[in-house]
N, C-alpha and C positions, 0 to 999 in steps of 0.2 A: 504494500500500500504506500500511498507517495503523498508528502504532506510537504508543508514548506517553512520552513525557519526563519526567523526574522531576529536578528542583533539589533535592537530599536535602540532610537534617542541623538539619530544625526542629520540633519536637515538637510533636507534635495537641494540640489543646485544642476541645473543643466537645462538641457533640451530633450522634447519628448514628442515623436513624432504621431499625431493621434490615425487609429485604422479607418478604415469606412465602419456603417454600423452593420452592427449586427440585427436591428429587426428591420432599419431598410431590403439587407441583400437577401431576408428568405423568405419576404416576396415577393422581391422582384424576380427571385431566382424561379419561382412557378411558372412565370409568365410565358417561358420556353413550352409548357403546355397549352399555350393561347396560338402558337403558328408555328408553323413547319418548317419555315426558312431557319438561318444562322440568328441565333442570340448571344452576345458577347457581353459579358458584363466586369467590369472591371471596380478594380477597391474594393475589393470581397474580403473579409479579415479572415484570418486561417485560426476558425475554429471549430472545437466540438459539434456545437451546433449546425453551424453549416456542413462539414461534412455529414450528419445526418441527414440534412436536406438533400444532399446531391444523393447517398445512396436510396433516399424514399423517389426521386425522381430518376433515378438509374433502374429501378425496379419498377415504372411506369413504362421505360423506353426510353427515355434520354441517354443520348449519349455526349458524354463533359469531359471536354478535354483540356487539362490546363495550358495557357498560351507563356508568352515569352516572362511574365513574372508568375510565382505563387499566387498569387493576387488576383491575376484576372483570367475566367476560363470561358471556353465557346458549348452554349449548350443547344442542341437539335434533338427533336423530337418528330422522326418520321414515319414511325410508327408504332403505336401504342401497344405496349404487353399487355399491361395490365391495367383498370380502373380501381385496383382494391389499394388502398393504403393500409397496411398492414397493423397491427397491434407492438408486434416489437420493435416497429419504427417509431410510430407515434406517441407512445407511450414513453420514448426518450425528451419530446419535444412537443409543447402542444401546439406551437408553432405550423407543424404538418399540418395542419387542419386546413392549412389555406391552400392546400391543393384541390380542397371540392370543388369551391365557386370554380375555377380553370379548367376540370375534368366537365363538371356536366354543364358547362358553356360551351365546349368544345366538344366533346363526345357525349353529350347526350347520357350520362350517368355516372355515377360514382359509389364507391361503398369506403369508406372514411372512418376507422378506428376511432372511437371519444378519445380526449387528447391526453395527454399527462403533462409534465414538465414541472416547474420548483410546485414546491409546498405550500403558498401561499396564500391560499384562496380557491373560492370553487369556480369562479371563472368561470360559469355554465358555456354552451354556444347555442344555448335558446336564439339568442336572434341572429345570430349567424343565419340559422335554418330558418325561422320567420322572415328573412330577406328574401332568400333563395326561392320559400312557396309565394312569398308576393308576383317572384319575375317565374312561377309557372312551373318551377319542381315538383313534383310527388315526395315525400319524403317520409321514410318509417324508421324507427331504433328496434332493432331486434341485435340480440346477444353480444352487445357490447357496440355495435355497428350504426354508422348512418349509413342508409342506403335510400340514396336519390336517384331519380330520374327524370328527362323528358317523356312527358306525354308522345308516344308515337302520330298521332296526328297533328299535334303541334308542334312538333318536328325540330324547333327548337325554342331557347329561354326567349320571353317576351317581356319588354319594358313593363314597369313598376312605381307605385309609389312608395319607398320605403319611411318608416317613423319611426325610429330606432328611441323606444323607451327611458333609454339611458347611454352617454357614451359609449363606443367599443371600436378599441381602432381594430382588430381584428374583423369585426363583423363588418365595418367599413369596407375593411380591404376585400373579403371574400363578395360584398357584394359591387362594388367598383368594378374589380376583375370580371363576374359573371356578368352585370350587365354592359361589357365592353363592346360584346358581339352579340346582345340580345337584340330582339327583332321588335324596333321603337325605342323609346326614349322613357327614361329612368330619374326619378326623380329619388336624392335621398336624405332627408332632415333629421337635424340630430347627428350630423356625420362626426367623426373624431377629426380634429385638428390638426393631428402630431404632423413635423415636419417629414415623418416616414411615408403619410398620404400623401403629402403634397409630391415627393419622390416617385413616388407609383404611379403616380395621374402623371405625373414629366414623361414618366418612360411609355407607359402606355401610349400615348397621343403623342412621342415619337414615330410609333409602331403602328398609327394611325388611329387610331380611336381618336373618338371625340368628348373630351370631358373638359368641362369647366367647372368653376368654384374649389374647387380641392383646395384643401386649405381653410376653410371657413364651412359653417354650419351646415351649409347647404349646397350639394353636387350633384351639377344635370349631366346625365349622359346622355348621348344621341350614339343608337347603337350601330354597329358597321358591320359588313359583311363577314371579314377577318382580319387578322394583323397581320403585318411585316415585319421581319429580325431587325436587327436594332445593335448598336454599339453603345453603351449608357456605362457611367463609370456611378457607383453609390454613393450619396452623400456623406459628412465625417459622421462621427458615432457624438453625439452629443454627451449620452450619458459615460462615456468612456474619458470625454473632454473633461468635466464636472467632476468624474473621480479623482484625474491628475490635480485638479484644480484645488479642491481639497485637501489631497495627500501635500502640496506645497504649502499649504495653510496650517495642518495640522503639524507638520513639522515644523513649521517657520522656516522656513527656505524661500527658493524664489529658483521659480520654473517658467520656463516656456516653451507653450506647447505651440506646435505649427500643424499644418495641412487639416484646419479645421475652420468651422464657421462660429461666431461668439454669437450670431443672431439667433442661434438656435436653442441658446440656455441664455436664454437674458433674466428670467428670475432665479437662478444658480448665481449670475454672475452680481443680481443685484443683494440677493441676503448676503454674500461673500464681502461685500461693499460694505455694507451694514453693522458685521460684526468685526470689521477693520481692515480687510485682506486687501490691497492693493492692488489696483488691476487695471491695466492700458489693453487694450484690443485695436486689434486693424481688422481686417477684411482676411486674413486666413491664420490669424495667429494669437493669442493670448500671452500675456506678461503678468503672472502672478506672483507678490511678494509679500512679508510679511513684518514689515518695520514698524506696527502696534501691537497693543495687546488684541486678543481673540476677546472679544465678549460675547455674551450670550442673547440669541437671535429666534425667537418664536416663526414658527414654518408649520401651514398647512400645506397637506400633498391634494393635486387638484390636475384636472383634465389640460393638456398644453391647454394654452400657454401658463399656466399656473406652473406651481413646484414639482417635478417628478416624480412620482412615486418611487421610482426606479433610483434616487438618489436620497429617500428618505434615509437608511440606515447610514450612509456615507457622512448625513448632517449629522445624525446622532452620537457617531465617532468622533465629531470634529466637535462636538458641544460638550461633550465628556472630560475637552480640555481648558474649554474656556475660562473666562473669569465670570462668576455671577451662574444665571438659571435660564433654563429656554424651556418653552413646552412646543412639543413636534404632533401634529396629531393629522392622523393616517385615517383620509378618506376615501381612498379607491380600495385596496382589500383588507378584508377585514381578519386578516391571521399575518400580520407582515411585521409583527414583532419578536418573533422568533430567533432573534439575535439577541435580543435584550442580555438574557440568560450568559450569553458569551462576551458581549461587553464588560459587563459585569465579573467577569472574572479576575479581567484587567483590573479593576478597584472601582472603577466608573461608577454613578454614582445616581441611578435610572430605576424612574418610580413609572411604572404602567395602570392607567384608572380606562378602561377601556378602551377605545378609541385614540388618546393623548397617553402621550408618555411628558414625564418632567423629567428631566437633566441638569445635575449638579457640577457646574465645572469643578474637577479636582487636581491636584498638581499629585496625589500622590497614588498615583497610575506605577503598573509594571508591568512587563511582557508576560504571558502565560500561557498555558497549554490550552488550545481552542479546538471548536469544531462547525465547520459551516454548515448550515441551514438551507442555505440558498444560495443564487447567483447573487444577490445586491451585498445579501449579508456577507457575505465570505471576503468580499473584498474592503466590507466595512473593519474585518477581521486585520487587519492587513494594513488599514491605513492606521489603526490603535495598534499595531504592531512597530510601524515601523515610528510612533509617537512617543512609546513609551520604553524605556531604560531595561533593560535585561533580557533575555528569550523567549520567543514568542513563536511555539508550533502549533500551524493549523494545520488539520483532520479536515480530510473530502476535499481535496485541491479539484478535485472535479466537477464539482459549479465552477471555479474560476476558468476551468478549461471552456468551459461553454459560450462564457461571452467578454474574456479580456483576450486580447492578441498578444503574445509576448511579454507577460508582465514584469517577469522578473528579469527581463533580460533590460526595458523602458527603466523600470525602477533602480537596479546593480547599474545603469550607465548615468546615472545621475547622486551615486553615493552610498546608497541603500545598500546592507549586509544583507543581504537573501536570497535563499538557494532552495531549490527543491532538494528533498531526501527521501530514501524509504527506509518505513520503519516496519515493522511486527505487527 
């Protein structure tokens, strides 16, 4: 088993180059299921995750070949194997899911495993499927299974109005994708925000589709006959940016990170302002230092443009050192505290009343034996690691395989004592 060591208590200093994201590229990466030409996508981050996605899409019929970097591969699909998304794929990733909307857009059905991935919540995909029967699926769950279809006389999916009850960038995307090439025009309210739709809707409507609004509440689609291959490179990974940003914070150092966008975390980069962190942005690049004291910064997590969920626990790391109290309180899923327990080992100093956790800045923090929960939390692991003064081994490095690119190799080039090891 492989876990990772941290020697904490030395502040970053360097450059750190940020990857593309990880929930932009394993949507985009379905889309090779939308046409039969060449699909090139480039800024792919080399992880876990994504290699699961390319082998649940190599077991549909794609065939992905990597091109002249790791980075970016060509994916074609000319002939489909299979419509099943399997159980031992999807169940690594709930991610897979977003291969329905693309299967029964395009082939006329799917059978689609209920998903798995971190622990954090029940994340139904009720409306996922409430999209899909708007634009004209049949859709049943039997033994663990969705299994959708087109209507044989209806020959294929037909324009919709969707009302999505509550945000979902996932249901967004699944129903974006389906109605790219449904037959009319798609109306969808309540859409998710994240700059990852707005990423989808660019590629798409390279590929020819017609969508507008992505990005804001509300996205018409005017549907098309089919798409064309596409060369599209993924946008930076926001929440990867946000974590370095952080980790420079939490240490008191001063980083800069490049090949990334600041307008994509502007309320990361504004609490960071708030509780003292220093920070000059251009147009691809962030300059984060720490010449104040940290104080303590109240953060709800909220739908883009709001706070990230996906960066809650990284604040909660970073408030653990502050001076003074913050309260952090988690309103998208409702089990996403699951770290607390391991902060807390450190010395941290974290009261949980439902919803809201309170956090006690303390100075007399130490490294200690951990275990990750999750993708957000693990890394939250990590950055109170590399904060606080003696040894610090985290259990289950395999959430961070999932969605950091190179971490310790970004972190060891800027100072940081941290190695992977196996232990017993």
């Amino acid at each position: 088993m492989q876990a990772i060591q941290i020697h904490g208590g030395t502040p970053l200093n360097g450059i750190i180059p940020i990857s593309g994201s990880k929930n932009a590229a394993l949507p985009l990466m379905t889309l090779c299921l939308l046409t039969n030409e060449r699909f090139v996508l480039r800024n792919v981050p080399d992880l876990a995750d994504i290699n699961t996605m390319k082998s649940l899409l190599e077991q549909h019929g794609a065939s992905i070949k990597t091109l002249e970097d790791k980075n970016s591969y060509e994916l074609k699909v000319e002939n489909l194997i299979s419509s099943e998304a399997p159980y031992d794929l999807v169940r690594k990733m709930r991610a897979s899911v977003l291969v329905l909307g693309p299967l029964l857009a395009k082939y006329g059905k799917a059978k689609v495993s209920l998903p798995g991935g971190c622990a954090i919540g029940t994340r139904p995909i009720d409306f996922h499927l409430k999209a899909l029967e708007t634009l004209g699926a049949e859709i049943n769950l039997k033994s663990g299974y969705v299994e959708a279809k087109v209507p044989k006389h209806q020959g294929r999916l037909r324009g919709g109005h969707i009302v999505f009850p509550s945000i979902t960038v996932g249901g967004t995307e699944n129903a974006m994708m389906a109605a790219s090439i449904a037959k009319g025009n798609t109306i969808i309210e309540n859409a998710a925000r994240e700059p990852e739709i707005l990423d989808l809707a660019n590629c798409l409507n390279l590929m020819g589709a017609k969508i507008s609004g992505a990005g804001s509440s509300v996205i018409r689609i005017e549907g098309v006959e089919g798409l064309s291959g596409v060369n599209y490179s993924v946008l930076p990974d926001r929440i990867e940016t946000g974590t370095y940003a952080i980790a420079a914070a939490i240490t008191r150092g001063n980083l800069k990170l490049i090949n990334t966008d600041p307008n994509l975390l502007e309320a990361v980069i504004t609490a960071l302002r708030i509780s003292g962190v220093d920070i000059e942005v251009s147009d691809r690049s962030i300059d984060i230092s720490t010449s104040r004291k940290i104080k303590g910064v109240d953060i709800q997590t909220e739908p883009y443009p709001g706070f990230p969920t996906d960066m809650q626990a990284q604040w909660m790391a970073l408030m653990a050192t502050a001076d003074g109290a913050a309260m952090l309180t988690e309103t998208i899923f409702e089990n996403r505290f699951m770290h607390v327990p391991e902060l807390v080992r450190f010395g941290a100093n974290i009261n949980v009343h439902g919803k809201s956790a309170i956090i006690r800045g303390s100075r007399d923090l130490s490294g200690a034996p951990v275990m990750a929960t999750d993708l957000r939390a693990s890394v939250s692991l990590v950055l109170l690691g590399l904060a606080t003064h003696g040894t610090t081994i985290i259990n289950r490095v395999y959430h961070l395989d999932r969605g950091y690119e190179g971490l310790e190799k970004k972190l060891e080039s800027c100072g940081a004592s941290i190695e992977r090891i196996s232990i017993k």
